[in-house]
C-alpha positions as CSV (number, residue, x, y, z in Angstrom):
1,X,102.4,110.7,200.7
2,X,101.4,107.7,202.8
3,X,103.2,105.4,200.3
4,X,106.1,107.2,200.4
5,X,106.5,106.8,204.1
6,X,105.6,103.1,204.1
7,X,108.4,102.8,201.8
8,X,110.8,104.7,203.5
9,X,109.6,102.8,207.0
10,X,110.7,99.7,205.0
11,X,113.8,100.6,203.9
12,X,114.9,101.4,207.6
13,X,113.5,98.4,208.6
14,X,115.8,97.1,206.0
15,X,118.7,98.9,207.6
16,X,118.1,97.9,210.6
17,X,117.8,93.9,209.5
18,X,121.0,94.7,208.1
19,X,123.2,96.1,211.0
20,X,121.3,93.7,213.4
21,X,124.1,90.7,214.9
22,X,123.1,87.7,212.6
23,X,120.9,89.5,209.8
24,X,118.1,89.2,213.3
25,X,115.8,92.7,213.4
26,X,116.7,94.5,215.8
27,X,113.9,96.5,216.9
28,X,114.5,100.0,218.1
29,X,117.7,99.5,219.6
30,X,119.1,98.3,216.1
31,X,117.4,101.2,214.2
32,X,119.0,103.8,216.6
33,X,122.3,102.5,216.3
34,X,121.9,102.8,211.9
35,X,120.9,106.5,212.5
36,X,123.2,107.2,214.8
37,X,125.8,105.2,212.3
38,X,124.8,107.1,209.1
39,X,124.8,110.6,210.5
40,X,128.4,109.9,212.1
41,X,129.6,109.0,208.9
42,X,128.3,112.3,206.8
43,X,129.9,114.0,209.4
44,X,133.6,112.0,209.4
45,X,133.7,111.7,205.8
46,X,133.3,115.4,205.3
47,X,129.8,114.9,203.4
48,X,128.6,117.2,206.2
49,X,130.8,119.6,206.7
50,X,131.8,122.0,209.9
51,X,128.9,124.2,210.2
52,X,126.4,122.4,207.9
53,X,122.7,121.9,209.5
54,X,121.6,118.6,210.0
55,X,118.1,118.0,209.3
56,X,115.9,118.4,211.5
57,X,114.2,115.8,213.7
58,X,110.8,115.2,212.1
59,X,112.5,114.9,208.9
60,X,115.2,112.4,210.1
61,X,111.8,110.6,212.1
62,X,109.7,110.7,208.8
63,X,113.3,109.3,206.6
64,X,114.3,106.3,209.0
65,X,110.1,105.3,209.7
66,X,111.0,105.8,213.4
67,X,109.8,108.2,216.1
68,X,111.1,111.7,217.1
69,X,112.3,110.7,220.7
70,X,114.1,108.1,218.8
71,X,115.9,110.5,216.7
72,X,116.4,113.1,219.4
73,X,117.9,110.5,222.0
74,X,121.1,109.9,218.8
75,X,121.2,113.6,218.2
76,X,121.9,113.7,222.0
77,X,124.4,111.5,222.1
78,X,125.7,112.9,219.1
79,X,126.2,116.3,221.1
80,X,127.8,114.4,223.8
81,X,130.3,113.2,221.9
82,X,131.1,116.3,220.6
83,X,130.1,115.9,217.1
84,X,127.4,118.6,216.5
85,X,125.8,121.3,218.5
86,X,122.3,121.7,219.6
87,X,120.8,125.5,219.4
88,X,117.8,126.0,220.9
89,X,115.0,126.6,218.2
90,X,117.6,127.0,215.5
91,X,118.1,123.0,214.9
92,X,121.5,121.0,215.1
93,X,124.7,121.6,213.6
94,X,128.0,120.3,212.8
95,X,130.3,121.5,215.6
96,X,134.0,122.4,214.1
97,X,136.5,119.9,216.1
98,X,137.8,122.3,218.4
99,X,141.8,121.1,219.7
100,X,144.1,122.8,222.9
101,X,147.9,123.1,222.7
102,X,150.9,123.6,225.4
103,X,152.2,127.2,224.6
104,X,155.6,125.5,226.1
105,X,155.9,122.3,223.4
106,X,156.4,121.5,220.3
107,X,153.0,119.9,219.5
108,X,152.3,116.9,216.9
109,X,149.4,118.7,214.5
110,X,148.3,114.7,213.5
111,X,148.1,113.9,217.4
112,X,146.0,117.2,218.0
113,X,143.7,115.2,215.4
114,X,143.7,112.0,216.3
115,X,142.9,112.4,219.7
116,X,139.4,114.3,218.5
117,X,139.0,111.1,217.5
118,X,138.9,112.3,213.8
119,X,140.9,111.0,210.8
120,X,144.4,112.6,210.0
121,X,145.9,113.6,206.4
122,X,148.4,116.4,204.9
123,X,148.9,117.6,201.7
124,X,152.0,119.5,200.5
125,X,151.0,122.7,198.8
126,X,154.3,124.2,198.0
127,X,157.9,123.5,198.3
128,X,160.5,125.5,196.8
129,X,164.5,126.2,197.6
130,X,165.1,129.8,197.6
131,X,168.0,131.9,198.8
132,X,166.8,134.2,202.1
133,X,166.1,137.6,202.1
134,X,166.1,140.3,203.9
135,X,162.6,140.1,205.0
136,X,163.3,136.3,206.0
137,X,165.8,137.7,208.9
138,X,163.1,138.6,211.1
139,X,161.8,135.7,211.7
140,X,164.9,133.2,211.0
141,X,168.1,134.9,211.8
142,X,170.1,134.6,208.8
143,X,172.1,136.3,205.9
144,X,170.8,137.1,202.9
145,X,171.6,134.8,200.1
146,X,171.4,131.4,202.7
147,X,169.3,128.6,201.2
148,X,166.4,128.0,202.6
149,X,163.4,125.5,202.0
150,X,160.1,127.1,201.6
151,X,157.7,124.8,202.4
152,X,153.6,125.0,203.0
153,X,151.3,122.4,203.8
154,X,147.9,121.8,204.4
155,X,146.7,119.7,207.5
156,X,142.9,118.2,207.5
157,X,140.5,116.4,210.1
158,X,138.4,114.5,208.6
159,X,138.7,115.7,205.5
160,X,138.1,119.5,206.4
161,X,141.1,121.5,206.6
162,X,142.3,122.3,210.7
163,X,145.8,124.3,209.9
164,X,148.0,125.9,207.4
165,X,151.2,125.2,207.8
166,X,153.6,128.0,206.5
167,X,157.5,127.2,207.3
168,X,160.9,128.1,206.2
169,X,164.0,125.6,207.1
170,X,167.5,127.1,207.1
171,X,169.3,124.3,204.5
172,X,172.9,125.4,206.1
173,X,171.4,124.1,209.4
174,X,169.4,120.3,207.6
175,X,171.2,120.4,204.1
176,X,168.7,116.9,204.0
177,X,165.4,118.8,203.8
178,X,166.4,119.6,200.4
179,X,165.9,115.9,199.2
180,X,163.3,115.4,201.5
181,X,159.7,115.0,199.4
182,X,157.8,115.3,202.6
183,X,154.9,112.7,201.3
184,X,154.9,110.5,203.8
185,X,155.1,112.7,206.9
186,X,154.7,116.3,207.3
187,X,157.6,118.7,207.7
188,X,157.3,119.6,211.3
189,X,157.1,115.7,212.2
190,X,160.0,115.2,210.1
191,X,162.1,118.0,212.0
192,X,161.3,116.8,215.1
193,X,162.2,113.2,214.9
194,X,165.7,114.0,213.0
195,X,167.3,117.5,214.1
196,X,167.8,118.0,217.5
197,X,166.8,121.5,219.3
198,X,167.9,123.1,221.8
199,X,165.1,126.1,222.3
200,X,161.9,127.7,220.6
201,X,160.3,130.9,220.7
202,X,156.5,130.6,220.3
203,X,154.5,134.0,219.5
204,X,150.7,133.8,220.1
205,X,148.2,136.0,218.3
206,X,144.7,136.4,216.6
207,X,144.7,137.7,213.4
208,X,141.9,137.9,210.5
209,X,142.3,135.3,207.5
210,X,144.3,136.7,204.7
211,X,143.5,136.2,201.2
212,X,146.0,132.3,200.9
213,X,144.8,131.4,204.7
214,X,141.1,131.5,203.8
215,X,141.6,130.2,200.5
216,X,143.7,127.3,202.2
217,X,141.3,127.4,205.3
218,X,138.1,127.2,203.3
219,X,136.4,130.0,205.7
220,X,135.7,133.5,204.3
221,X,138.9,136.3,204.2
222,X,138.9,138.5,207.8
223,X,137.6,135.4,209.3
224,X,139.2,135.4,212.9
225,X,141.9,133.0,213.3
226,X,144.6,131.5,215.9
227,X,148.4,132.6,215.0
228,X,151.1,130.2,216.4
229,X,154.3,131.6,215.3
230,X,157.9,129.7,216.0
231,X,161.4,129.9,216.1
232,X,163.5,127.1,216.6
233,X,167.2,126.6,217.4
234,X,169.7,124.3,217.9
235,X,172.8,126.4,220.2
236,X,172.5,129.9,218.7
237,X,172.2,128.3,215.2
238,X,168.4,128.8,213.3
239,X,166.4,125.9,212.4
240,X,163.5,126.7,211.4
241,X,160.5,129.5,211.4
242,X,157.0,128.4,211.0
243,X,153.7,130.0,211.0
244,X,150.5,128.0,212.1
245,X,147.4,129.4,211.3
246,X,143.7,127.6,213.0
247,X,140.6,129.0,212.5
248,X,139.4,130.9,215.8
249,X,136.8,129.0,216.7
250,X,138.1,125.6,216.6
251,X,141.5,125.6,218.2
252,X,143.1,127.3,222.0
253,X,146.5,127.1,223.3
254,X,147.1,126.4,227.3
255,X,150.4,126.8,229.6
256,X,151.2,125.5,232.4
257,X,152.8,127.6,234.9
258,X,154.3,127.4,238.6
259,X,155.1,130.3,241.0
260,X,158.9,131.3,240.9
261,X,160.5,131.2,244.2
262,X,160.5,134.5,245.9
């Protein structure tokens, strides 16, 4: 047991050699910032997921050859920066990256990322032209038989999914959906920046994970979640109906409101 610690106490000297300015050790100050370096990196990469325990601090202490105030002063900081949770003598945890919305806009799902300070990516998870239905007219006023692109996506910070995207566009209303592939931006950045709107509808509702959002969502089905419905129009003419689906616990919506004159 002693040797094993001697050796892991030289490899995070090692570490700390290495992230030192000009190869120099760099004492404790060096060996905080690798801890504090690695454990940020499980966490962005995904290698630590939303939820997943971190180890706990005489184990992280015993690992980098340092002391426990050492390792509890980066897990700190780590908490202040929003990045994991402390719970009282239960450990530390990855915290889900928890995002606001305007009820009244049109909101940017990559921006909701990016300013968590988390990375951004999409993935298209099906796309299909279809003629509407009757159970399309509720929520995209339109007769049956109209083409319509059926489109779902997947959105993900750092590399754990943050919404489903579900969204129907009304073809008679952007006939150049239909060539769009959709694989370098996602299809409600893409509607935004090329068809013009003139009003939305937003509905706003909690709802437990269905069988495809908790597949999609990676959390288990009945799981609460955060339902952000929209209409959009340009005039009286449909664009488009999409459904956003958040897990509960990691996404709220705000308005902002003033009194009407009286």
């Amino acid at each position: 047991m002693a040797r094993e610690a001697e050796e892991r106490r030289v490899t995070a000297e090692r570490r700390a050699r290495t992230a030192a300015p000009g190869g120099r050790a760099g004492g404790k100050l060096s060996l905080h910032r690798t801890i504090r370096a690695d454990i940020e990196g499980k966490i962005l990469s995904g290698a630590w997921p939303p939820g997943a325990q971190i180890p706990f601090e005489q184990d992280l202490a015993a690992d980098y050859g340092c002391s426990r105030m050492t390792v509890n002063k980066v897990l700190t900081q780590l908490a202040a920066a929003g990045l994991i949770e402390r719970r009282k003598k239960a450990g530390s945890f990855v915290k889900r990256p928890h995002s606001h919305s305007a009820v009244l806009e049109i909101f940017d799902i990559r921006r909701e990322v990016e300013d968590l300070g988390l990375p951004y990516h999409f993935e298209i998870m099906h796309r299909a032209v279809r003629p509407a239905t009757t159970s399309d007219e509720p929520h995209l006023a339109v007769a049956a038989g109209s083409p319509l692109l059926d489109i779902a996506c997947r959105h993900f910070a750092a590399r754990q999914p943050f919404c489903l995207e579900e969204r129907i566009i009304n073809l008679s209303a952007v006939p150049q959906a239909e060539a769009t592939d959709f694989s370098a931006i996602s299809p409600g950045a893409w509607l935004v920046a090329q068809i013009p709107w003139s009003s939305a509808e937003h509905r706003i509702r909690a709802a437990g994970a269905d069988r495809d959002a908790a597949a999609a969502l990676l959390i288990p089905a009945g799981a609460p979640c955060l339902v952000v419905e929209r209409r959009t129009f340009d005039q009286d003419r449909p664009i488009t109906f999409v459904r956003l689906t958040y897990p509960g616990d990691g996404h709220e919506v705000v308005a902002r409101f003033a009194p009407t004159a009286g």
